[in-house]
C-alpha positions in Angstrom: -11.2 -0.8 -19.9 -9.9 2.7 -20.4 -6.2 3.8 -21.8 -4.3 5.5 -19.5 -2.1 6.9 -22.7 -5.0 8.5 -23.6 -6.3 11.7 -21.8 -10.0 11.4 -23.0 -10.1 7.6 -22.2 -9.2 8.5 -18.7 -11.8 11.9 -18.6 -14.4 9.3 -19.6 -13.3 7.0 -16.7 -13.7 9.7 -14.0 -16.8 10.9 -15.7 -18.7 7.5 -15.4 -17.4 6.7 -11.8 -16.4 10.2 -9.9 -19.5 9.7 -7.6 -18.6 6.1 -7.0 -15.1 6.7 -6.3 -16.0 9.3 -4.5 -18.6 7.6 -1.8 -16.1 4.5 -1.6 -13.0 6.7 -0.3 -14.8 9.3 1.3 -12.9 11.7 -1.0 -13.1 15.4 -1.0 -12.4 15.9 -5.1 -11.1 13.5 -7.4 -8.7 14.6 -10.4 -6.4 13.6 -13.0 -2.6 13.9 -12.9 0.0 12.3 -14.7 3.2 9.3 -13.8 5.3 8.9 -15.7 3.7 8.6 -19.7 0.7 7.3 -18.3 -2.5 9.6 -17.3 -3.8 8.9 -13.4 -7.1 9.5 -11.2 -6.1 11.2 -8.4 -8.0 10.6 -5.2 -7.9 13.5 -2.7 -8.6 12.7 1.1 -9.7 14.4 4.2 -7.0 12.7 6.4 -4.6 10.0 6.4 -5.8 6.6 5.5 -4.4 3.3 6.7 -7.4 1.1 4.9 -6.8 1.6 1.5 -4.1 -1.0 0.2 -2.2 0.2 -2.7 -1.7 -0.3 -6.0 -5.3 0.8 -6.8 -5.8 0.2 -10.4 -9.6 1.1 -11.6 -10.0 -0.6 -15.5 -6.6 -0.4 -15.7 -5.7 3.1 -14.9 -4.1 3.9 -11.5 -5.5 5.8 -8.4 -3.1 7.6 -6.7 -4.0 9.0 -3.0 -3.4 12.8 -1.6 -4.1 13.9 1.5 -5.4 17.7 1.4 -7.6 18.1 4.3 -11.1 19.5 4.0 -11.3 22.0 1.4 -13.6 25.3 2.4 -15.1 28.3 0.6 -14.3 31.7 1.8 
């Protein structure tokens, strides 16, 4: 279970599951952000999702889900 008070709890979390996370929500990047006190993984998506029934708690820290389209290189 990771601490979402705790910054490198959290970094560990995304660490060990990014590619997991990942796969399961089709996600273009995954980061962390903050609500409130408490440090979240943020989940960014291609597109609008209507499958994905929130909260979203991953060993107790909390996904949050933006939508930010396809990200490209120039």
């Amino acid at each position: 279970m990771a601490d979402p008070q705790d910054i490198e709890s959290v970094k560990e979390l995304k660490r060990r599951r990014e590619a997991e996370i990942m796969r399961e929500y089709q996600a273009t990047g995954l980061g962390i952000g903050k609500a409130g006190e408490a440090y979240v993984l943020v989940v960014y998506l291609p597109a609008k999702r209507t499958d994905i029934e929130e909260p979203v708690v991953i060993e107790g820290v909390q996904v949050k889900f933006e939508v930010t389209g396809r990200f490209t290189t120039r």
